[in-house]
C-alpha positions in Angstrom: -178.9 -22.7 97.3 -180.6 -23.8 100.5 -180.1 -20.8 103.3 -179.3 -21.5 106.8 -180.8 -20.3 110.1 -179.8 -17.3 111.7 -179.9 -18.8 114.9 -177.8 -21.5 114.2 -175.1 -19.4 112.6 -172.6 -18.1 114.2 -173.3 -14.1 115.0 -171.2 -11.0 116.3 -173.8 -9.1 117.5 -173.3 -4.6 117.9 -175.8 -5.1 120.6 -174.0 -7.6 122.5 -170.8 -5.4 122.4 -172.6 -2.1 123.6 -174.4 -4.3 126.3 -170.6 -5.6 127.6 -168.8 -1.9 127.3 -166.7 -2.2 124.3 -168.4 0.5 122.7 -168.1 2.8 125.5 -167.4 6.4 124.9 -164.8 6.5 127.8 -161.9 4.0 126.3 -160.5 4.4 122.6 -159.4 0.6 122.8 -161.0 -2.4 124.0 -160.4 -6.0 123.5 -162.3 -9.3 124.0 -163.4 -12.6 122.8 -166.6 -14.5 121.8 -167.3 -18.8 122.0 -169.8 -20.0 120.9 -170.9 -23.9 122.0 -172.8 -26.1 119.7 -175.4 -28.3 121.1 -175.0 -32.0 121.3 -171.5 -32.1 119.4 -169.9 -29.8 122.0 -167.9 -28.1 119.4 -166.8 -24.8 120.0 -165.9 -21.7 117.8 -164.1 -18.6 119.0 -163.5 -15.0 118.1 -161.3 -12.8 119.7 -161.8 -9.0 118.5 -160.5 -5.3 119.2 -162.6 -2.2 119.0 -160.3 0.8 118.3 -161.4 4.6 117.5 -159.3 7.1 115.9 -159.5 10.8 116.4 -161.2 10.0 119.6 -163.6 12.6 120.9 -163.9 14.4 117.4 -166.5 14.6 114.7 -164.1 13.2 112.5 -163.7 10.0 114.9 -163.6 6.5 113.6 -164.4 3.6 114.8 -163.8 -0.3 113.9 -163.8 -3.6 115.3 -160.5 -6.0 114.0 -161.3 -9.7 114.5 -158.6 -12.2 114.8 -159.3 -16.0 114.2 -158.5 -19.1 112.9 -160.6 -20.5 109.9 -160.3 -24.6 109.4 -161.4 -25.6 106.1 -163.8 -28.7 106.6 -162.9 -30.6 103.4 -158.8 -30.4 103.9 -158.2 -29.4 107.4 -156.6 -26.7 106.3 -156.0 -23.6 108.9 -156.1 -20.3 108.0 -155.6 -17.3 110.6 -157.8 -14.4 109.5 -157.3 -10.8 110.6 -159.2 -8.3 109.1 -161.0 -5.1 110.2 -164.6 -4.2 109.6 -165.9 -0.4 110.0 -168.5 0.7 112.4 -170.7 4.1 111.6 -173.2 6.1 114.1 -176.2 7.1 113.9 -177.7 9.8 116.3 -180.9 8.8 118.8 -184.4 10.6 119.1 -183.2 11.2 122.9 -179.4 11.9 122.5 -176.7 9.7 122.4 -175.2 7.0 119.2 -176.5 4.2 117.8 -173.7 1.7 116.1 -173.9 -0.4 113.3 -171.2 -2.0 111.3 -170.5 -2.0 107.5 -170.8 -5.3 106.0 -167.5 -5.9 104.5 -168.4 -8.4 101.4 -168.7 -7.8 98.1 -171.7 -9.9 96.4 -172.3 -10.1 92.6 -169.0 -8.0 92.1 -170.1 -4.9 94.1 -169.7 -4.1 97.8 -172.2 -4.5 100.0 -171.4 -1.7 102.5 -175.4 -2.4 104.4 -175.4 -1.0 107.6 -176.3 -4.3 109.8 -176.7 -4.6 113.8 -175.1 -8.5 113.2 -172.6 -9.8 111.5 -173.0 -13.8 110.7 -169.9 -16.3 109.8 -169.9 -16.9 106.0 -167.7 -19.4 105.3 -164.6 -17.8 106.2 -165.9 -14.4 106.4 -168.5 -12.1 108.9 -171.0 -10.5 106.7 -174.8 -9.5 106.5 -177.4 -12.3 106.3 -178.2 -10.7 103.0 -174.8 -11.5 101.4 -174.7 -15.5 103.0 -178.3 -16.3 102.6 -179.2 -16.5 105.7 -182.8 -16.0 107.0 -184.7 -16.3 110.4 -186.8 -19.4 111.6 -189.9 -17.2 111.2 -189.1 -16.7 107.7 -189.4 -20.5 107.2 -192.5 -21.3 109.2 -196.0 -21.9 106.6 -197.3 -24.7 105.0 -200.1 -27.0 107.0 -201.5 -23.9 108.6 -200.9 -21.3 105.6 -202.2 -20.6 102.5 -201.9 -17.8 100.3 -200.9 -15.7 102.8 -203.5 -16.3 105.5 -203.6 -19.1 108.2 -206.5 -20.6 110.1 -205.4 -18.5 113.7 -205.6 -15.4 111.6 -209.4 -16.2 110.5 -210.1 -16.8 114.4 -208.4 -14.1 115.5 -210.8 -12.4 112.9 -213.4 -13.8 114.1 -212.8 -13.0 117.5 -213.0 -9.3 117.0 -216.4 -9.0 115.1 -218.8 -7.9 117.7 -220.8 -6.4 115.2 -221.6 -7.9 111.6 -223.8 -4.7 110.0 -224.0 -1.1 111.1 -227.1 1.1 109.1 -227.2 -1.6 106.8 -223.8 -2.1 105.8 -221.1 -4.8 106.7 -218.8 -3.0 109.6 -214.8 -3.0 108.6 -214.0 -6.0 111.0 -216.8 -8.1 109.2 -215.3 -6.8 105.9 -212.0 -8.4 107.0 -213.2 -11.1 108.1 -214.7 -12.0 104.4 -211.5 -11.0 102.9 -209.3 -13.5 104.9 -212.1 -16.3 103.8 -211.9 -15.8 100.4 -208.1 -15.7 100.4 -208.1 -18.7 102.2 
């Protein structure tokens, strides 16, 4: 199975919500909507959401986001309205304060994923990790011309560029070493 691009999926994103308030620690309900545009076809997709905590203000407090939408199916035209709820968990910061993550809600393989992810991607008819749909950057595709075995002509300039020195006391110096590394590998 081919996997998609990250960027062209659509993504509910923890950091998006913290940056627009709906995580903040002042309201135990928030609600909202996402809409996402797709380039030259125009198309548009849309997500409304909730973000609800229970036992607000306590250590035993839990918090989740419930996402309401309607799912078309391409092949029959077929709408389904979905409504589920996906858990979010805290971690604590270095400098005070909560960091949020959700819990990927898929099961893959038969077991449940349950990865603690800072975006959610649209998986057919479901949110989930980019583990579970396949999904991978546009770094993660980049190579071939330029790349081989691991090493690409800009890295053996770079390498180059930062050898001021080839031998120190008679020995090559660490830079030069890397340098010769890179060159064989290539």
């Amino acid at each position: 199975m081919a996997k998609q691009q990250a960027e062209q999926s659509n993504g509910l994103s923890i950091f998006w919500l913290k940056k627009h308030d709906y995580l903040h620690k002042d309201y135990s309900n928030r609600s909202g909507g996402i809409k996402w545009t797709y380039g030259m076809s125009g198309n548009e997709s849309s997500i409304g959401f909730n973000v609800s905590r229970e036992n607000w203000g306590t250590p035993e407090e839990k918090t989740n986001i419930n996402l309401n939408y309607t799912h078309t199916n391409r092949q029959t035209d077929e709408k389904e309205n979905m409504n589920y709820k996906i858990e979010l968990e805290t971690t604590p910061c270095n400098y005070g304060g909560k960091r949020y993550w959700f819990i990927c809600p898929l099961y893959k393989n038969g077991k449940y994923c349950g990865r603690r992810v800072g975006v959610l991607f649209c998986i057919g008819k479901w949110f989930g990790c980019r583990h579970c749909g396949e999904i991978a950057y546009a770094k993660q595709f980049e190579g071939g011309k330029y790349r081989w075995n691991g090493v690409s002509i800009p890295d053996i300039e770079r390498a180059e560029k930062e050898v001021k020195r080839y031998y120190y006391k008679g020995k090559p110096t660490r830079k030069y070493r890397r340098l010769i590394r890179l060159n064989d590998r290539f």
